[in-house]
N, C-alpha and C positions, 0 to 999 in steps of 0.2 A: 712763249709756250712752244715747247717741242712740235715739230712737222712730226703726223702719225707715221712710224716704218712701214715702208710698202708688203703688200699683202703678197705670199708666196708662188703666186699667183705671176703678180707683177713684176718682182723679181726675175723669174724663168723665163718669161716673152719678153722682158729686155733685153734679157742674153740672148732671145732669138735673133731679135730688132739686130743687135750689136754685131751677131755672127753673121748675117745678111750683110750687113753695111763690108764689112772685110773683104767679100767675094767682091765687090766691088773695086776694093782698090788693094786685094794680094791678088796677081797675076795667077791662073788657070796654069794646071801642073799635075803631073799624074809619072807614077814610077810603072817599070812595067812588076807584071805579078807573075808566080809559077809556085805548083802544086807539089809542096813535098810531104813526106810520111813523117809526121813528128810524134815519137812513141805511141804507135799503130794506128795515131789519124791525120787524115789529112788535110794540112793549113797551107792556106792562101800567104806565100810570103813574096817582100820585094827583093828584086832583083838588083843588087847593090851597084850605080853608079847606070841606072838604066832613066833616073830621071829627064824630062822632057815637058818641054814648056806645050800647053795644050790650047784651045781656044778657053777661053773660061765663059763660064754660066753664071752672071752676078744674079742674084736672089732677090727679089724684089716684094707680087704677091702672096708668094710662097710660104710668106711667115705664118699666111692665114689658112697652107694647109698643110705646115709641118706638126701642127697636133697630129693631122686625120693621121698624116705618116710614123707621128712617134707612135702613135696607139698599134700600129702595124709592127712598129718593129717592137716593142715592148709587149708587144700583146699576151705574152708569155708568162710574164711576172702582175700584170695587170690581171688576168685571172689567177692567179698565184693569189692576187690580193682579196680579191672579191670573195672567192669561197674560202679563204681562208673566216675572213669578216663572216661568213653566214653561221659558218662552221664553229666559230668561237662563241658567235653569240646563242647558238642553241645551247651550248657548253654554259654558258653564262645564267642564262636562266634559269636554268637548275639549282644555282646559288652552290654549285660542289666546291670552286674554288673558293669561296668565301670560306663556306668551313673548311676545306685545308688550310689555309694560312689563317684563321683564327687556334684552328688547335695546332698548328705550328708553331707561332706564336707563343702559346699559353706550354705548350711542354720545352719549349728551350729554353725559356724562361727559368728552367729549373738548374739547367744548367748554373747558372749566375750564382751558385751558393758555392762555386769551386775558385778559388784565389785566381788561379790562371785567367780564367774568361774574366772576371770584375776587372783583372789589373789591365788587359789583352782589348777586352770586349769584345763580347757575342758574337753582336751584329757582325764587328770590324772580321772577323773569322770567318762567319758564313759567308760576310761579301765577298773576301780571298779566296775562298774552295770556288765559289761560282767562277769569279770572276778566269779562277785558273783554270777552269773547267772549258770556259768557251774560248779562253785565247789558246787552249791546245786544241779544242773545233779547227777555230779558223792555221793555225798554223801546220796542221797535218792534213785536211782533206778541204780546206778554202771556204769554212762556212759564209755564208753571205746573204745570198736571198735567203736562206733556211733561218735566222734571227727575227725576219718579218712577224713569223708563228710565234716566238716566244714572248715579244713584245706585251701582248695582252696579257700576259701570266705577271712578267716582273714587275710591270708597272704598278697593279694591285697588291701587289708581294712588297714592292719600297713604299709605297704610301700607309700599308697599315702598320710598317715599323716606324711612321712619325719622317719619313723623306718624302722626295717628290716623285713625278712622272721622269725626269732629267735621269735623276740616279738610278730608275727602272730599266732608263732604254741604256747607260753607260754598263751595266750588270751583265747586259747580253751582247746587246747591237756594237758596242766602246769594245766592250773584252774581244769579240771575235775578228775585231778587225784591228785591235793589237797584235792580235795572233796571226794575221791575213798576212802583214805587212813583217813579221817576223817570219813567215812562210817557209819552215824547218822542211815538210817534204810536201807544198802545196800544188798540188797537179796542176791549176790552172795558171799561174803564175810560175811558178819554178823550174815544173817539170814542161812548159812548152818552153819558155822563153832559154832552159839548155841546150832541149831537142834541136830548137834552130839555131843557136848557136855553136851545136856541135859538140856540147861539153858531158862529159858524160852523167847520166840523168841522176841526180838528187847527190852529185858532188860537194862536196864543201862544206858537207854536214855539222863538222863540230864547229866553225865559226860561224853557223848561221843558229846552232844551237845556242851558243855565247852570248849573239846580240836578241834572238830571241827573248832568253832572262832578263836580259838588261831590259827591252822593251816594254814585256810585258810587267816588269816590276813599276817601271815606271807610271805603267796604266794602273797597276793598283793603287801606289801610294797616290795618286790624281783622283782616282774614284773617291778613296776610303776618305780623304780631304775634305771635297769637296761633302759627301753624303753627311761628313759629321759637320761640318758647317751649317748644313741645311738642317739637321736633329736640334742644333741648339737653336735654333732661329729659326722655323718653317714658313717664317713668313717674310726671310729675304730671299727665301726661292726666286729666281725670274719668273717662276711657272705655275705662282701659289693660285693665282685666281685661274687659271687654265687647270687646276688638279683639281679645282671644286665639282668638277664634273664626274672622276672618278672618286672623290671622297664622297659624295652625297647618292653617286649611284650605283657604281662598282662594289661597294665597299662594304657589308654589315658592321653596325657600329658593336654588335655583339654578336659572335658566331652561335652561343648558344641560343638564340632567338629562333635559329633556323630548327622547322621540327623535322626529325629524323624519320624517314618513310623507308619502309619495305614495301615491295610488291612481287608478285610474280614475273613480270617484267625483266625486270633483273637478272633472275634465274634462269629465263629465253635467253638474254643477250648474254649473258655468261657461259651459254651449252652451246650456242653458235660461234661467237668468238674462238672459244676454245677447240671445238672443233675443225675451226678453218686452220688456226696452228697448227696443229698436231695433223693435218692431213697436210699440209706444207712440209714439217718438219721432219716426218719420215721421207715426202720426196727429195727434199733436202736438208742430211740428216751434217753434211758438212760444206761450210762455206769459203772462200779463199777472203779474205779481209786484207784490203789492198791497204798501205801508207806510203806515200812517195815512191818511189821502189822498191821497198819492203814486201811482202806478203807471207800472212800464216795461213794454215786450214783450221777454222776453229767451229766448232757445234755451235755456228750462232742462234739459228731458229729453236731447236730445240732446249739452249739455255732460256732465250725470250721467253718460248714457250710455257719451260715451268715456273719462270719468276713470273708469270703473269696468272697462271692456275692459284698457285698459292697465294698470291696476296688478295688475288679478286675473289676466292672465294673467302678468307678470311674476313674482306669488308661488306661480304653479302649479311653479314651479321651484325655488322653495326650501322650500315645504314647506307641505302643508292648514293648518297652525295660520295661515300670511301670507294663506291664502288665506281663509279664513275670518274673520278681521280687512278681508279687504279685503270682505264681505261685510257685516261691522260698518260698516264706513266709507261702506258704497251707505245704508247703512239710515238713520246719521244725514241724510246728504246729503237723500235722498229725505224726512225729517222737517220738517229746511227747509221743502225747496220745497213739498211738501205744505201745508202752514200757509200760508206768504205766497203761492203761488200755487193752489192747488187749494183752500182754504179746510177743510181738513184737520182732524178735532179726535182725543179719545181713539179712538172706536169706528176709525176710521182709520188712527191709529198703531197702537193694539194688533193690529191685523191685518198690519201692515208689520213689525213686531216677532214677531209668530208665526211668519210666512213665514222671516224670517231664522232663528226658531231652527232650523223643520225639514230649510229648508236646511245648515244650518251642521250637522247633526246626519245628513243623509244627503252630503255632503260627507266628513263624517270617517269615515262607513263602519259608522253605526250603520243597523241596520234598523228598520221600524214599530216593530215592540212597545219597541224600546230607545230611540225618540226616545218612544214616549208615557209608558216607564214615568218618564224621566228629567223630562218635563214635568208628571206628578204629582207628583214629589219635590219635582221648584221651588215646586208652585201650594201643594202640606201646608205647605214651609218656611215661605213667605210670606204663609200665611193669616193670622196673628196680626192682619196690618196691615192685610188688606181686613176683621176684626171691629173694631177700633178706627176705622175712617173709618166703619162704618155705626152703631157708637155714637156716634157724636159728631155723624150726621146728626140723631140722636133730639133733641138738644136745641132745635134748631129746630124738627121735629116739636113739640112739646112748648107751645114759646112760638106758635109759629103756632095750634094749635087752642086754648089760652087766651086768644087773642085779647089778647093786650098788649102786640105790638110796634108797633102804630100807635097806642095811648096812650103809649107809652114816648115814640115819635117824637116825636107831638105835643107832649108835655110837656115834654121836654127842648127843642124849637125855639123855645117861647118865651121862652125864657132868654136869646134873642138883643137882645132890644126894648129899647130906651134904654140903648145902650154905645156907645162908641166905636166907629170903624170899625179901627183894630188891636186891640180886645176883641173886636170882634163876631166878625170873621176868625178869631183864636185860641178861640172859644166854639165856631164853625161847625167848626173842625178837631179840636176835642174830640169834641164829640158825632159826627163822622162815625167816630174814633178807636173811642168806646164800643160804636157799634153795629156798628161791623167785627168788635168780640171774639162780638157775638150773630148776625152773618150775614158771615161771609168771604167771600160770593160780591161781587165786586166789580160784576156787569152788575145782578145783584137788587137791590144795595143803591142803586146808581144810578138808577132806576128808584122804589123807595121812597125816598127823601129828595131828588133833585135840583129835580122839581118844585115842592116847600116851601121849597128852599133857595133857589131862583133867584127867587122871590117874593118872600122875604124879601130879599135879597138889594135891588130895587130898592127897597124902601123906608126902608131904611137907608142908601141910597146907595152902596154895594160893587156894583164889576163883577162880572157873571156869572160872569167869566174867573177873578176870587180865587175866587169859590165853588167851582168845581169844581177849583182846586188844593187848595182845603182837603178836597174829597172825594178828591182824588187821594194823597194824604199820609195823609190819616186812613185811607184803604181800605189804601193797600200794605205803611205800614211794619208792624204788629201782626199782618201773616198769618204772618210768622215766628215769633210767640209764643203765637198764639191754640190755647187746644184743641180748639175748635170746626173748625178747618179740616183738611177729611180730607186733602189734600197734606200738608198739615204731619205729622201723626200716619201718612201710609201712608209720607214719605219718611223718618222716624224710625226707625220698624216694618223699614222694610228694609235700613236701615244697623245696623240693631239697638242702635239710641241711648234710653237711657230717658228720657224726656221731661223728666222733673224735672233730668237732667244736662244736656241742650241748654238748661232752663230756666237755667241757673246760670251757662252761658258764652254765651247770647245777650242776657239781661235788662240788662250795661250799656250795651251797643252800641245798645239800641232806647232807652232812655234816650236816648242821646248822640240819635239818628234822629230822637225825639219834639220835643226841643227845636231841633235843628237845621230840621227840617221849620217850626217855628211863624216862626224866624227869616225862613227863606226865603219867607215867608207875608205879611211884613213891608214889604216894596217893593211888593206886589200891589195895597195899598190906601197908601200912601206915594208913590208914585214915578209918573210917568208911561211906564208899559210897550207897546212894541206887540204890540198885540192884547188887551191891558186895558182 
């Protein structure tokens, strides 16, 4: 009989144990730092060839208070998570999203009497618009922590088409970090790791367009594979007995069961909603909407504004559950524009997302105490996944006060010195690879190795521009796998996927990513590209 796979839990504090035991025996090492302007902010980078052996700090007790420190340094996405969870579950109880994806469901359906979709399939079509929907998220403004929120919607959206919770989180959380790692004009990854490079900012556009496609195609025909795998067979799911929890509770087995209420209520939150817009959107009647270095001026607010007038009062007639979806649908909108133009991050959303739960929860005619009790029930459900993102902060805790991830760096960078320039490129995409599984922050990690890398980089004679694809590949594909990254582990935690089972159905796919990425890596120092 099989040993049980360790609980996610156990997993995480081994990598603490493990990252502990290293400070032990990688010798103490610190580069020096200085303060430059990388496209009007200012990051902490090193100072190239400033390395210097330190005293080291081995880590010992400390494993037992790099939780208290991850929750410090996570603590940002940790309530991210929390009110998210209270927030969705007011939303939840209202049963609104049930009946949207029941009558979604029941009208696409109708679709299927047209040759195209039977020969094509439905499903396989809507999953493509989504799925290309969030891999241009994440490859134009770096969705990431902002997929957490959407989690609770697909999950129940692929289960009632006869899939799992897996194909729920692959729809949003898989698409946007195909997109991350394609990173066409992604601020956080792209546009710092030029800035300090020196390259000019969102260069190289149409080759990073190129492997984009290819990327993200390959995320689709993966998704749409696996999802119909799962359709004919839902019960070789990895995750069939872990989806009984949203098929039995998430789920109406008949949308039309739910009865359809009006109230006054509605008509409150509809005069105030709309009001707060329209007084918004005359103060701001135009917005600049940034993309990589791009920028238009476009009437964002006052478009939102009236796509949200007309359809909410449209579903004030058929019933709070339309109405309250068309509440859902201001919140994505407004997440958008938020990010590309208001420069929007978590503390931002999760407050855009509060707002809607309370509305949506005094809309359907709950009072105080019954929207706060119903938003502690969400934030109890969901705590699992803000403890596992602040364990997992610990490990960096852990390697940062042992002082050995700028020995590691250093060590590892010179492994690049008398190789080839397609070795040196496939060595530079390794080691950015490695050190993505010990710092998943893509702007931190930019910042610690681009300076080193783009040095090296001319004295081997490789473009600036390959460098930072190999940092851009190595940074994005492995945040899908890594346990270190509290996205990964919080959007887990809330689909309620155990890690080792996403381990088992994402580990070929990053395979197939890793080599595919090194190939694409290949014309960068081969070929004459513009903006190489």
């Amino acid at each position: 009989m099989l040993k049980k796979f360790p609980h996610t839990y156990v997993i995480v504090f081994s990598i603490i144990i493990v990252s502990a035991l290293l400070t032990w025996v990688i010798p103490g090492g610190e580069f020096n730092r200085q303060t430059i302007d990388v496209n009007g902010t200012e990051r902490q980078v090193i100072e190239p060839g400033s390395f210097h052996i330190t005293e080291s700090n081995p880590q010992s007790w400390q494993i037992f208070t790099a939780m208290f420190k991850g929750f410090e340094k996570q603590s940002g996405i940790i309530a991210f998570i929390l009110i998210l969870g209270g927030a969705f579950w007011i939303l939840n109880q209202t049963r609104s999203i049930d009946r949207g994806i029941h009558s979604f469901v029941k009208y696409s359906s109708r679709l299927e009497k047209f040759s195209f979709f039977r020969k094509v399939g439905l499903h396989n079509v809507i999953f493509t618009i989504i799925i290309l929907m969030f891999s241009l998220f994440g490859a134009i403004f770096g969705m990431s922590e902002e997929t957490i929120a959407f989690v609770i919607i697909f999950v129940p959206f692929a289960i009632s088409l006869g899939y799992d919770s897996i194909t729920g989180v692959a729809l949003c959380y898989l698409a946007a970090h195909v997109g991350f790692a394609g990173a066409m004009l992604n601020p956080f990854t792209i546009g710092i790791a030029q800035g300090i490079s020196q390259v000019p900012p969102f260069s190289g556009l149409e080759y990073r367009f190129f492997c984009w496609i290819i990327i993200t195609l390959s995320g689709i025909v993966f998704i749409l594979w696996y999802a119909n795998k799962v359709k004919r067979n839902p019960k070789k799911s990895p995750v069939y007995k872990e989806d009984e929890h949203w098929r039995t509770a998430a789920i109406s087995k008949d949308g039309d069961e739910i009865q359809k209420i009006r109230n006054k209520r509605m008509w409150m939150v509809f005069g105030i909603v709309s009001a707060i817009l329209i007084y918004w959107a005359i103060r701001l009647p135009l917005s600049e909407i940034t993309a990589g270095d791009k920028s238009a001026i476009f009437p964002v607010l006052p478009v939102i504004t009236g796509i949200f007038i007309v359809f909410a009062f449209i579903s004030l007639f058929r019933s709070v559950h339309y109405f309250i979806l068309s509440l859902l649908m201001l919140t994505i909108f407004m997440l958008v524009a938020g990010v590309m133009a208001f420069q929007w991050y978590i503390m931002e959303i999760a407050g855009l997302f509060l707002a809607m739960g309370v509305f949506s929860g005094w809309a359907y005619g709950y009072g105080p105490n019954q929207i706060v009790k119903h938003f502690l029930e969400g934030s109890k459900d969901i705590l699992s996944a803000a403890l596992i993102v602040g364990l997992a902060g610990g490990i960096i805790v852990v390697l940062q006060e042992g002082k050995v991830i700028d020995s590691i760096l250093n060590s590892v960078s010179h492994s690049m010195r008398d190789m080839g320039n397609v070795a040196s490129v496939g060595i530079m995409y390794t080691i950015q690879t490695f050190i993505n599984v010990i710092i998943p922050s893509g702007s931190a990690k930019a910042a610690l190795t681009m300076p080193i890398m783009s040095q090296f980089s001319d004295l081997i004679g490789i473009s600036r521009q390959a460098t930072v694809m190999a940092f851009q590949f190595g940074d994005g594909f492995t945040n899908m796998i890594t346990p270190t990254s509290g996205v990964l582990l919080g959007v887990l935690s809330m689909a309620k996927i155990p890690y080792q089972k996403w381990l088992k159905f994402i580990w070929p796919f990053m395979l197939f990513l890793i080599i595919l990425g090194f190939l694409l890596l290949i014309p960068t120092v081969t070929m004459k590209l513009n903006g190489f």
